[in-house]
N, CA and C atoms of all chains as a GROMACS GRO file, in nm:
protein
  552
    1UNK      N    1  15.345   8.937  11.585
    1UNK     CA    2  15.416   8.863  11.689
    1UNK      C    3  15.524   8.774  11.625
    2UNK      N    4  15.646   8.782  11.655
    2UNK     CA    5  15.772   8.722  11.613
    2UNK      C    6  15.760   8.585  11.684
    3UNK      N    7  15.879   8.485  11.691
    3UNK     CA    8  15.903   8.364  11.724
    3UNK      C    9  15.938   8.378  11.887
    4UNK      N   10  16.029   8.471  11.890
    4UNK     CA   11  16.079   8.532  12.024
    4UNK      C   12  15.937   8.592  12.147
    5UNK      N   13  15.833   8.647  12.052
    5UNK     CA   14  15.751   8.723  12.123
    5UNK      C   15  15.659   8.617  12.131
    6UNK      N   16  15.634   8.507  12.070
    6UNK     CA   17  15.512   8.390  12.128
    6UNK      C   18  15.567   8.348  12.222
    7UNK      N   19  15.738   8.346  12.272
    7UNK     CA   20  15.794   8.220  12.356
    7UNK      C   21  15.741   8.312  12.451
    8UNK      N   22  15.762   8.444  12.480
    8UNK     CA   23  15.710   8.523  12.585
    8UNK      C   24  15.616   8.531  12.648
    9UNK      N   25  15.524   8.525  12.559
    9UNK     CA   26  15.366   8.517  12.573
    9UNK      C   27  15.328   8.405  12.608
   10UNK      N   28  15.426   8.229  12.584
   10UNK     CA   29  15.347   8.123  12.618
   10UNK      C   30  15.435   8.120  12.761
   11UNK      N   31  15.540   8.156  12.801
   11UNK     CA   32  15.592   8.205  12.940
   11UNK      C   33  15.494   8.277  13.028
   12UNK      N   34  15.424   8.363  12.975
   12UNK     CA   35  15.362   8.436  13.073
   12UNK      C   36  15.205   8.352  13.080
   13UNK      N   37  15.161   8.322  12.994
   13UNK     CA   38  15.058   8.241  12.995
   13UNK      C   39  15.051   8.158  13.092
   14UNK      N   40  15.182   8.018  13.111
   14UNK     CA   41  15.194   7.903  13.143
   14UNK      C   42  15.242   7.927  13.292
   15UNK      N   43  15.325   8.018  13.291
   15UNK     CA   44  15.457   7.951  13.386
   15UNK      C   45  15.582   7.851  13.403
   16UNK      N   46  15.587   7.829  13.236
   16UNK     CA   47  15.690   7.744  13.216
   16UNK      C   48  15.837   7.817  13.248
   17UNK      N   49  15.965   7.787  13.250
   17UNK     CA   50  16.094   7.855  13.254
   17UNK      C   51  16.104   7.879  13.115
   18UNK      N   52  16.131   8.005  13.131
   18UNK     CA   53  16.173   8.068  12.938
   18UNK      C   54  16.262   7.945  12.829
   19UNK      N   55  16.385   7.886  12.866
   19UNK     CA   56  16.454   7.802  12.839
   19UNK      C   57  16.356   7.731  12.777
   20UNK      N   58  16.280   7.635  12.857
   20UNK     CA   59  16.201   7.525  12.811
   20UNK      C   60  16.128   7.554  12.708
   21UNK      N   61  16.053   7.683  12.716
   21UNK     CA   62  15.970   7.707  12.635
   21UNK      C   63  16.007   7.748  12.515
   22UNK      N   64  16.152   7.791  12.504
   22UNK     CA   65  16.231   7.824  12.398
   22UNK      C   66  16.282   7.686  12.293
   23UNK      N   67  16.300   7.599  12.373
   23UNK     CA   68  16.348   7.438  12.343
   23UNK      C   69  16.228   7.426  12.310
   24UNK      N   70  16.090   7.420  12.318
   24UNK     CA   71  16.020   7.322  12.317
   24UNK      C   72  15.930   7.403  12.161
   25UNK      N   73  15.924   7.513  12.156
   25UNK     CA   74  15.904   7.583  12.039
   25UNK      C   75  15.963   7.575  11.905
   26UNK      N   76  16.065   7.564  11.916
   26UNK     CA   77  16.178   7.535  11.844
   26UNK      C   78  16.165   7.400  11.813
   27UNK      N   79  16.143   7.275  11.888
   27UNK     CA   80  16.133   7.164  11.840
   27UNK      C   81  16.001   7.156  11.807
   28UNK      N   82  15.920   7.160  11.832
   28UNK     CA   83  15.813   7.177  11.739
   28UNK      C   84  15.763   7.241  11.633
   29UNK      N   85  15.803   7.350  11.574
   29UNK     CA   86  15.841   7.342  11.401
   29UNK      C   87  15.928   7.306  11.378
   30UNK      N   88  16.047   7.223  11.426
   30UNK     CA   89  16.185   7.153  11.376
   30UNK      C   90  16.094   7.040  11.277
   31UNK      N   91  16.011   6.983  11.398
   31UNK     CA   92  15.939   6.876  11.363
   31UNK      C   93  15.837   6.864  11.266
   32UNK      N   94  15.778   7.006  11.239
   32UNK     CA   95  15.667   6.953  11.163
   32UNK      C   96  15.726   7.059  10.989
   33UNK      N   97  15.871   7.084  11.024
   33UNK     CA   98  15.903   7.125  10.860
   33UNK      C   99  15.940   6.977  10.826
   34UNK      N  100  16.014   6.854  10.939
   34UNK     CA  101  16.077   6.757  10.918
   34UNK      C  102  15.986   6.681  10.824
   35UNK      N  103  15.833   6.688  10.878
   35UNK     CA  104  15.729   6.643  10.842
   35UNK      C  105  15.686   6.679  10.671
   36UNK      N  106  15.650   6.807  10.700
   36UNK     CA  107  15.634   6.846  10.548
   36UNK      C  108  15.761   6.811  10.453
   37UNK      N  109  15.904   6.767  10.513
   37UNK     CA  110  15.974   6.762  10.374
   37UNK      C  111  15.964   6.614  10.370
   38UNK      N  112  15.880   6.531  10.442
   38UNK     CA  113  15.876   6.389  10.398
   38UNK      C  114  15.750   6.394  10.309
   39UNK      N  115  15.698   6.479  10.286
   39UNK     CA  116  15.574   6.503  10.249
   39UNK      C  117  15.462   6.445  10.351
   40UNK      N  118  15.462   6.445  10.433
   40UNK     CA  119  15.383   6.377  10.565
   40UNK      C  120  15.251   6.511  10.554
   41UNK      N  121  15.147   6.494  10.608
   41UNK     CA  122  15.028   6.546  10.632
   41UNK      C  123  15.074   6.586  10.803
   42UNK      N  124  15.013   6.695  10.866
   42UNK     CA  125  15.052   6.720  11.003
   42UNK      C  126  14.874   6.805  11.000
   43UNK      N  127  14.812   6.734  11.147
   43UNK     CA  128  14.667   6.726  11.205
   43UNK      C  129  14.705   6.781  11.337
   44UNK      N  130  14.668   6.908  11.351
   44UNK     CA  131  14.655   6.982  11.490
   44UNK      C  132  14.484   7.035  11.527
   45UNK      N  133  14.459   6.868  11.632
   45UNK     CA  134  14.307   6.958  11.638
   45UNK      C  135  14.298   7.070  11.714
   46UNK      N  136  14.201   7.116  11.654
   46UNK     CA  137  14.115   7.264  11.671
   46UNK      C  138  14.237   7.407  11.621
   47UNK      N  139  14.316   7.352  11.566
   47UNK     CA  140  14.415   7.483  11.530
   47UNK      C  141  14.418   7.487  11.375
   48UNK      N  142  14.466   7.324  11.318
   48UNK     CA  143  14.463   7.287  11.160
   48UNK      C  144  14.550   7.223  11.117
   49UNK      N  145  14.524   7.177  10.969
   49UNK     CA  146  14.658   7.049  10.914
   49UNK      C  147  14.730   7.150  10.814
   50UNK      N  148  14.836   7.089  10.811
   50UNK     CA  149  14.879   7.117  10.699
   50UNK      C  150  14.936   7.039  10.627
   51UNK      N  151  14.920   7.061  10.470
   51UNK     CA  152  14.984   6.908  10.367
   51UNK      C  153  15.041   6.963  10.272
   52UNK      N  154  15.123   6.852  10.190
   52UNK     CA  155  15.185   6.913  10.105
   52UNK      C  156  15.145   6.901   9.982
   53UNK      N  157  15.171   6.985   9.891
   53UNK     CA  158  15.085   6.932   9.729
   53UNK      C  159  15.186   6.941   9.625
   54UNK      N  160  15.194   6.858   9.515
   54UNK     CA  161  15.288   6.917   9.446
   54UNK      C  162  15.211   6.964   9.320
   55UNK      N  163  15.259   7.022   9.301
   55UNK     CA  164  15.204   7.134   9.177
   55UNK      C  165  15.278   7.111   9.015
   56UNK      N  166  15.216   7.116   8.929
   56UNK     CA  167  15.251   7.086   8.763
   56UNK      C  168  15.403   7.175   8.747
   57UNK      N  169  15.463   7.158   8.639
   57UNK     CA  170  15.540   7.249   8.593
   57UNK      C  171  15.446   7.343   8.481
   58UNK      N  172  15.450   7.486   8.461
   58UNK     CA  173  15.369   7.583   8.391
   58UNK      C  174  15.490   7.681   8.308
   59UNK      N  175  15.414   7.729   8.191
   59UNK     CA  176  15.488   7.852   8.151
   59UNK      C  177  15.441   7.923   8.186
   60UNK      N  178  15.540   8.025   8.255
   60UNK     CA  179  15.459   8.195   8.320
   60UNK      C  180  15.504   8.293   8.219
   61UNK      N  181  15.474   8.396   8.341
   61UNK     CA  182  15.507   8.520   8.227
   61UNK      C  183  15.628   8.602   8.340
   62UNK      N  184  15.690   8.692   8.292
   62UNK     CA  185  15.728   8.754   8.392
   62UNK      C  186  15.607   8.892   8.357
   63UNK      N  187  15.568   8.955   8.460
   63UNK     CA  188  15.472   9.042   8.429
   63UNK      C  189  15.531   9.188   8.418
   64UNK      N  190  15.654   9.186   8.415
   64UNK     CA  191  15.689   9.328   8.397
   64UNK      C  192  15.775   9.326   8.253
   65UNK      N  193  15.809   9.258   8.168
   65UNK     CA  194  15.914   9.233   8.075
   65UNK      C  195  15.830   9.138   7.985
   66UNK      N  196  15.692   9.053   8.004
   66UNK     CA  197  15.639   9.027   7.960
   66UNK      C  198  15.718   8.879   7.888
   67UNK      N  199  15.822   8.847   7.944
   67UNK     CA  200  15.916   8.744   7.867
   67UNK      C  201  15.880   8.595   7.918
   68UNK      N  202  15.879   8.449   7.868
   68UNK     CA  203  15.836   8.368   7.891
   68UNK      C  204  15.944   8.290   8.007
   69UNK      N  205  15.870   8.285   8.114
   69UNK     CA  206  15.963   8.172   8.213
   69UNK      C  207  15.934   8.030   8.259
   70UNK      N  208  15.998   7.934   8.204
   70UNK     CA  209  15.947   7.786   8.246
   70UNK      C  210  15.959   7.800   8.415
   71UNK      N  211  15.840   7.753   8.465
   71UNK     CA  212  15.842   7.734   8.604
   71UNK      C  213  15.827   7.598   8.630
   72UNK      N  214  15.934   7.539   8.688
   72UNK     CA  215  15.932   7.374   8.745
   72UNK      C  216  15.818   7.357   8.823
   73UNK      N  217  15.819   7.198   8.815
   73UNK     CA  218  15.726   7.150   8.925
   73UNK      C  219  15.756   7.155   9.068
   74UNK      N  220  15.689   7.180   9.136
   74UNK     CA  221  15.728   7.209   9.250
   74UNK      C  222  15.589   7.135   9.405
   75UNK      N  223  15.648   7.147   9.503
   75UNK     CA  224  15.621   7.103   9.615
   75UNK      C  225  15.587   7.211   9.682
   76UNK      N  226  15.473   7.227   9.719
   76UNK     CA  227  15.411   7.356   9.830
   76UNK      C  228  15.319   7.320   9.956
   77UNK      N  229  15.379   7.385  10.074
   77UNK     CA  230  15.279   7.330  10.175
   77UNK      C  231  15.132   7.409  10.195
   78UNK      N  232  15.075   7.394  10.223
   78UNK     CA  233  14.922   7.440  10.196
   78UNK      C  234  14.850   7.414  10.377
   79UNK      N  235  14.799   7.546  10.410
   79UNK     CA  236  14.714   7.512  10.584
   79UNK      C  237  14.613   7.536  10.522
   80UNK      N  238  14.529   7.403  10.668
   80UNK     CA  239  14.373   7.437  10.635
   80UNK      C  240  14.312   7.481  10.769
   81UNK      N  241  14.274   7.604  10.783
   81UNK     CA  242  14.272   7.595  10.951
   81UNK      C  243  14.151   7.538  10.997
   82UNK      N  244  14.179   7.510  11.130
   82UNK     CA  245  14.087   7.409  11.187
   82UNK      C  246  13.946   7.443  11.203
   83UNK      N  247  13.818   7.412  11.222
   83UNK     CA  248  13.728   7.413  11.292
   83UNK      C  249  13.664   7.555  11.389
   84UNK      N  250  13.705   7.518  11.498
   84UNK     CA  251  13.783   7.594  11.636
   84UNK      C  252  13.835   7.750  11.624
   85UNK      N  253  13.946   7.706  11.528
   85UNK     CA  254  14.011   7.809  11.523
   85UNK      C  255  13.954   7.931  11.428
   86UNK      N  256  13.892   7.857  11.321
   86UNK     CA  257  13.837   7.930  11.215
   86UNK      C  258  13.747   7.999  11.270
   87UNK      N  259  13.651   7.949  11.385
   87UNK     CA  260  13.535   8.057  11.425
   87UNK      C  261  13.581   8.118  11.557
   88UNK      N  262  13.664   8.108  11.630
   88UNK     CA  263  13.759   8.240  11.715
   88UNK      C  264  13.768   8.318  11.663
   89UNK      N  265  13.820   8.326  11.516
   89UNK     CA  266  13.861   8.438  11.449
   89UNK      C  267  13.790   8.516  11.390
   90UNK      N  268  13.697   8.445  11.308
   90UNK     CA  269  13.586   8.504  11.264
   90UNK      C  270  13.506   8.578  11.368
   91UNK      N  271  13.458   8.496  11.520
   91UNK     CA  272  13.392   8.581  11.587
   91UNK      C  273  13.442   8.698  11.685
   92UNK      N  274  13.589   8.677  11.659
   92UNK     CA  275  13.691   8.746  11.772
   92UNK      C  276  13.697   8.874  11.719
   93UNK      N  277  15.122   6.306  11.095
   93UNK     CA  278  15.150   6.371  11.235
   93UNK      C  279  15.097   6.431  11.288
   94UNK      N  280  15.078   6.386  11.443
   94UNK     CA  281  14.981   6.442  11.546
   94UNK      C  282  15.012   6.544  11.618
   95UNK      N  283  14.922   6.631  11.695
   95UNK     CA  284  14.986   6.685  11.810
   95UNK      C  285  15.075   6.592  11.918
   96UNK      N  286  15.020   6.436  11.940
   96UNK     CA  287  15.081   6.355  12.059
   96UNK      C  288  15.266   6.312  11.988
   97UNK      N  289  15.288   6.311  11.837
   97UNK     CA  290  15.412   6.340  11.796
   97UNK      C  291  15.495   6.460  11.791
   98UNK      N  292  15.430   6.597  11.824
   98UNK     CA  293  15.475   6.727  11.854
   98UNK      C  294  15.565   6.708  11.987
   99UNK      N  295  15.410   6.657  12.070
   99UNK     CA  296  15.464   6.642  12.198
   99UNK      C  297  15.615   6.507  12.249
  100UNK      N  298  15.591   6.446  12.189
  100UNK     CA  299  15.691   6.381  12.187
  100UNK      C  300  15.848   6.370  12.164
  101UNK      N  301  15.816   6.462  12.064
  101UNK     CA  302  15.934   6.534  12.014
  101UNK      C  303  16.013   6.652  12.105
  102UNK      N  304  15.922   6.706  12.138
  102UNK     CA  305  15.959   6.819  12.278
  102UNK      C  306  16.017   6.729  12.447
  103UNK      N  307  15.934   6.662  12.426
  103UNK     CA  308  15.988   6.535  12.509
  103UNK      C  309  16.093   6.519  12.520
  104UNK      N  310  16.134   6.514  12.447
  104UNK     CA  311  16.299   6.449  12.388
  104UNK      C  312  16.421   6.539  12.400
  105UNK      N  313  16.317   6.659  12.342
  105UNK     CA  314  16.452   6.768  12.361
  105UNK      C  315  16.464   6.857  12.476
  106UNK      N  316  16.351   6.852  12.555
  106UNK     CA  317  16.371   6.880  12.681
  106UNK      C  318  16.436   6.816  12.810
  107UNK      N  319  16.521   6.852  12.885
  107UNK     CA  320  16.568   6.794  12.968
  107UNK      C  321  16.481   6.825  13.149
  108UNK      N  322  16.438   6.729  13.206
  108UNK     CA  323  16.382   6.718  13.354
  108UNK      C  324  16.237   6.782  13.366
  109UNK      N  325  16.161   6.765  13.236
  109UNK     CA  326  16.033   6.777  13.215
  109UNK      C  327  15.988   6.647  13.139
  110UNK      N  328  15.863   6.628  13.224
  110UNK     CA  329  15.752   6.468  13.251
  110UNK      C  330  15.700   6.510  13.062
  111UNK      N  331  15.660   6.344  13.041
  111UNK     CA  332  15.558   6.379  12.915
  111UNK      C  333  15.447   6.505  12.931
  112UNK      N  334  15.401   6.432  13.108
  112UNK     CA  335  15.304   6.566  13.071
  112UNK      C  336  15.262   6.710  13.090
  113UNK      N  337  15.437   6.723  13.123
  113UNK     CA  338  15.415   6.846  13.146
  113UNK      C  339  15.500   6.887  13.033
  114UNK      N  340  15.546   6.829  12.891
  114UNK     CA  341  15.542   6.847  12.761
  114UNK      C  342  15.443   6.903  12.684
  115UNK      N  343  15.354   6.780  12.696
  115UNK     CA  344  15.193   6.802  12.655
  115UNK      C  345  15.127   6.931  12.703
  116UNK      N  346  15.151   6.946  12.849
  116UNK     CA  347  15.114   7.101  12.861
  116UNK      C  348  15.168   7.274  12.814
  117UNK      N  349  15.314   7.211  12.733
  117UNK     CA  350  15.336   7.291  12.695
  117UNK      C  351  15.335   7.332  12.573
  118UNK      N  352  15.325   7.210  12.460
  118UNK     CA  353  15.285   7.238  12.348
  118UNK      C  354  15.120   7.294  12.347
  119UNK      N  355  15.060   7.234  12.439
  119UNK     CA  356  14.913   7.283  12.429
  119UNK      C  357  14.901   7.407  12.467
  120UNK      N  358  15.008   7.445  12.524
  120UNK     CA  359  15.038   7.574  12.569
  120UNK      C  360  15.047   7.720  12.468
  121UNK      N  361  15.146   7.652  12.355
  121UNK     CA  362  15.184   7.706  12.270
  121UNK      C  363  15.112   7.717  12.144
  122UNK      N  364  15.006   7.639  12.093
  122UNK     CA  365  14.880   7.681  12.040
  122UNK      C  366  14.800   7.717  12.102
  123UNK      N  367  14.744   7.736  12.225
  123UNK     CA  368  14.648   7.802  12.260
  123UNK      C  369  14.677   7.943  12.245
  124UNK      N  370  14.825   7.968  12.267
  124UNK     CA  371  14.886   8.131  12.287
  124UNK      C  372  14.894   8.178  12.129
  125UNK      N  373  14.956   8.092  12.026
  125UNK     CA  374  14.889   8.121  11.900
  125UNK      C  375  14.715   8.126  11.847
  126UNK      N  376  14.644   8.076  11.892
  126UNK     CA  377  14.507   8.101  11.870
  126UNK      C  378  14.461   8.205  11.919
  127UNK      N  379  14.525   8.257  12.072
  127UNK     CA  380  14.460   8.377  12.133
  127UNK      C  381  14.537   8.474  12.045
  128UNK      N  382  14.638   8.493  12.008
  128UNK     CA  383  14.678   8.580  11.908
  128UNK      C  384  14.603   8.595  11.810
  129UNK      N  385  14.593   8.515  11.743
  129UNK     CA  386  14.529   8.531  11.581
  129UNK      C  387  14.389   8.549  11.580
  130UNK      N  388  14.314   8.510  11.697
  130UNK     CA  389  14.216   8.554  11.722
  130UNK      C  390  14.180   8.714  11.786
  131UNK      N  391  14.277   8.814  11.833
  131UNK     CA  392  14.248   8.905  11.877
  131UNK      C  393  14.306   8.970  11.721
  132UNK      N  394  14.317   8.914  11.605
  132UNK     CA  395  14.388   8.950  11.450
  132UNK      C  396  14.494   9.011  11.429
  133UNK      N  397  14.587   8.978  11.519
  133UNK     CA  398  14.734   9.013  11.539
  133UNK      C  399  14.806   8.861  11.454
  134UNK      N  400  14.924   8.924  11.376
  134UNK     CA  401  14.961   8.829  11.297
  134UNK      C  402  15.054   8.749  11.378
  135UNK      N  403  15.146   8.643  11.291
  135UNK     CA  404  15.251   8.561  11.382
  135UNK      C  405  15.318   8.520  11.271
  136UNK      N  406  15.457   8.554  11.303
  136UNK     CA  407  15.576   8.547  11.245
  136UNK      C  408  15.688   8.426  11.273
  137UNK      N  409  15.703   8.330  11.163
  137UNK     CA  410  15.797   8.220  11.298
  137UNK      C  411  15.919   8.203  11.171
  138UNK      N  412  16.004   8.247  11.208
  138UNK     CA  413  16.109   8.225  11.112
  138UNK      C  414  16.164   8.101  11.047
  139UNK      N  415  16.185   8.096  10.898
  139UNK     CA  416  16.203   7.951  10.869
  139UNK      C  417  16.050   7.821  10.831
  140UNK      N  418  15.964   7.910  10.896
  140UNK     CA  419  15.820   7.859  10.868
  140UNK      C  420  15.720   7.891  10.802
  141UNK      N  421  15.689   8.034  10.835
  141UNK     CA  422  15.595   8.079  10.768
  141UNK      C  423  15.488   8.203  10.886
  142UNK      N  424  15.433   8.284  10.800
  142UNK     CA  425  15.375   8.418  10.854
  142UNK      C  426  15.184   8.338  10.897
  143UNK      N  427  15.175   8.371  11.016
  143UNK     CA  428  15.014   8.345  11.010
  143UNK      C  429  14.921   8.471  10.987
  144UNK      N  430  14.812   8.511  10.872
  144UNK     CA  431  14.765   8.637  10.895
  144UNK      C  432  14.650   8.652  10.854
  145UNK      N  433  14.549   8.738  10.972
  145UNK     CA  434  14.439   8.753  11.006
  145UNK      C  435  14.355   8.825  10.876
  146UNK      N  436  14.289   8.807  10.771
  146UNK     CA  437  14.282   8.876  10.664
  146UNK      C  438  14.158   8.932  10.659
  147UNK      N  439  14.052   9.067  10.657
  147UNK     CA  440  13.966   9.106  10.678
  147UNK      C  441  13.903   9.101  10.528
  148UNK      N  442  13.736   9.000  10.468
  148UNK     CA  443  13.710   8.981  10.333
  148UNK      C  444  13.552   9.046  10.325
  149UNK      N  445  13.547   9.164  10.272
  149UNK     CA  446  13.441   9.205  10.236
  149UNK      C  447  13.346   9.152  10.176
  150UNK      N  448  13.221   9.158  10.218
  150UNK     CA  449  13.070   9.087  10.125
  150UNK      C  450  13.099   9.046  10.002
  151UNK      N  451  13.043   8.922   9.946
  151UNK     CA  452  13.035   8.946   9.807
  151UNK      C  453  12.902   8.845   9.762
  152UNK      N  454  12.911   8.898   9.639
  152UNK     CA  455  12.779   8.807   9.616
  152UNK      C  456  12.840   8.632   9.570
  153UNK      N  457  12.795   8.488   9.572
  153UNK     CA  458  12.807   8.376   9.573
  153UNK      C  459  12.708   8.311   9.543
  154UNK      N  460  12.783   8.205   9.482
  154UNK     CA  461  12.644   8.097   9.418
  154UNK      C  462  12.639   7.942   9.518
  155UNK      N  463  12.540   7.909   9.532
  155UNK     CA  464  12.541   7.788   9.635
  155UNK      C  465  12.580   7.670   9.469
  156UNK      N  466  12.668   7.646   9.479
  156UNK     CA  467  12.721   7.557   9.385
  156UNK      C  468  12.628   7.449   9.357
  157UNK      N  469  12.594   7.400   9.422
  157UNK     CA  470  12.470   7.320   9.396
  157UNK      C  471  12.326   7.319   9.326
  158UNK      N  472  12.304   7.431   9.394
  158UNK     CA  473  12.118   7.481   9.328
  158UNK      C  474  12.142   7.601   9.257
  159UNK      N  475  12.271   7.643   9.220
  159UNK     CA  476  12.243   7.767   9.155
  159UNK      C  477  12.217   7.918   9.217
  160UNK      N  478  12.151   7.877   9.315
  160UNK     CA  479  12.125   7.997   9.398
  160UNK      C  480  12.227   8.119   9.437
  161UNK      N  481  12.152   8.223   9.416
  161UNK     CA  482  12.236   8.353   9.449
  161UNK      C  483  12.220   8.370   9.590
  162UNK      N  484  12.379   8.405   9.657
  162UNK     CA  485  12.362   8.373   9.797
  162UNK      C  486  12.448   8.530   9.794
  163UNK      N  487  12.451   8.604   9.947
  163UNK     CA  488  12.570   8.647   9.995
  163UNK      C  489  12.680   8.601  10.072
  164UNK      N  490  12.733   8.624   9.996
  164UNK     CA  491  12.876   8.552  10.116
  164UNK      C  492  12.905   8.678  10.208
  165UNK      N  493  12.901   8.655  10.351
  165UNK     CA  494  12.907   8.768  10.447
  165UNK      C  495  13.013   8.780  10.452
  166UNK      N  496  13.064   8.941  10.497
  166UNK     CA  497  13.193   9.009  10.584
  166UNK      C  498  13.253   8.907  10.676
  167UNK      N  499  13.404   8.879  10.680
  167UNK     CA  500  13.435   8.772  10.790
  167UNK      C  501  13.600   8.776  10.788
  168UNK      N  502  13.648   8.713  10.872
  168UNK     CA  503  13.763   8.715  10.912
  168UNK      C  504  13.807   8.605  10.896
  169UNK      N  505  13.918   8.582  10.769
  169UNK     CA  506  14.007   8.437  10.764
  169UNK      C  507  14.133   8.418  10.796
  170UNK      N  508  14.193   8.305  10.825
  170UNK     CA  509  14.320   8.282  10.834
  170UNK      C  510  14.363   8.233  10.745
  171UNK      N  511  14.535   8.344  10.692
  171UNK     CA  512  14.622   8.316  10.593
  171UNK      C  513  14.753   8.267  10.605
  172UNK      N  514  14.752   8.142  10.560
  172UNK     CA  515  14.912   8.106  10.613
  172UNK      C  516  15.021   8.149  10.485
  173UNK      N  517  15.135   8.169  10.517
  173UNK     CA  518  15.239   8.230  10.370
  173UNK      C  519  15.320   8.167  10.434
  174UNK      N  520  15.358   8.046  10.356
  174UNK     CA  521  15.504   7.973  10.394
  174UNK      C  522  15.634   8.087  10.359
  175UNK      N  523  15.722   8.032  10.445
  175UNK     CA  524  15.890   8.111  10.415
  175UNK      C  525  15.940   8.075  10.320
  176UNK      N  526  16.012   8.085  10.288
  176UNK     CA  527  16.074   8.093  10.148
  176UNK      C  528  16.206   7.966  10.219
  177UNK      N  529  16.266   7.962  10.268
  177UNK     CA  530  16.307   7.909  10.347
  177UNK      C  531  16.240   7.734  10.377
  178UNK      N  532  16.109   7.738  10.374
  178UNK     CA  533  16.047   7.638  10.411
  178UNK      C  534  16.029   7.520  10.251
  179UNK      N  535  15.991   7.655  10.148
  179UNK     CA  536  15.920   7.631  10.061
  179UNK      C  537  16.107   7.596   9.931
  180UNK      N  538  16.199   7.633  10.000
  180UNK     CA  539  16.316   7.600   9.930
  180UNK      C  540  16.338   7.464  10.023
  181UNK      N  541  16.328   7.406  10.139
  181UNK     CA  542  16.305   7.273  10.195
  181UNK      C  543  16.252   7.177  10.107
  182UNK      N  544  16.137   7.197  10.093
  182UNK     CA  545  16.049   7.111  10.010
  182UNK      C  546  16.111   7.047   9.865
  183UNK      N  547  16.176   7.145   9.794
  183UNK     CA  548  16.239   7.160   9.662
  183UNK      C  549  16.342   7.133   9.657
  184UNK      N  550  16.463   7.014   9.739
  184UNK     CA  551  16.588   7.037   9.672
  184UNK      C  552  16.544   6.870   9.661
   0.00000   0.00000   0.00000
């Protein structure tokens, strides 16, 4: 399911006007990448959080050439899914 | 950040819709992602990241604690894969 095909699906679900639901999708991951690049923590009960971690700088490898690549430190967002959601899925 | 800051935010960018019929639509819009990912159909949101239903065969496990040899059962998890896009956000 694409970005386009949830707005559809929460249209047909709801009964909202497509528009709105297009606006209102859209601002809500506007908002919660806004979040993760402050490094902010984001808590959606029964669905899940997500946070950000930052991670060491490492030497890798490249695995096909076998040649050494410094990999910077870096910032990664990380989900934990919720509760709720975790056993829908599991039992779904 | 909360869901009631999701909603707020949609608030804002919607025009001639009440808080709470905001609130009903973000709640709208995870419930329609949960019924997705729960029937193990993936979700794609551009700029964000892929949600996906991952099927993990038996294995054997230790109860970290007592040592004990446990099975870890057959089950169904959720995998989030940030965008590249998201994860170049984080990093400049």
């Amino acid at each position: 399911m694409t970005k386009s095909q949830l707005i559809e699906a929460v249209v047909a679900n709801g009964g909202y006007p497509r528009k709105a639901v297009e606006v209102a999708v859209n601002a809500m991951f506007d908002e919660m990448v806004d979040a993760m690049k402050r490094s902010e923590r984001i808590e959606i009960r029964g669905f899940g959080n997500f946070t950000v971690r930052p991670y060491k700088a490492y030497t890798g490898r490249n695995p096909k050439t076998g040649t050494k690549v410094e990999v910077d430190a870096k910032l990664m967002p990380r989900f934990k899914v919720g509760k709720d959601l975790k056993e829908r899925i599991n039992n779904g | 950040m909360t869901k009631a800051d999701l909603v707020e935010a949609v608030y804002h960018r919607l025009d001639g819709f009440s808080k709470k019929e905001s609130a009903d639509i973000v709640e709208s819009i995870f419930e329609t992602m949960k019924e997705t990912l729960s029937r193990g159909d993936k979700i794609k949101i551009s700029g964000f990241g892929n949600f996906e239903v991952k099927h993990k065969n038996k294995r054997p496990g230790r109860n970290p604690q007592t040592g004990e040899q446990i099975i870890i059962t057959e089950r169904r998890v959720l995998k989030f894969k940030p965008s590249q896009v998201l994860k170049n956000a984080l990093n400049v």
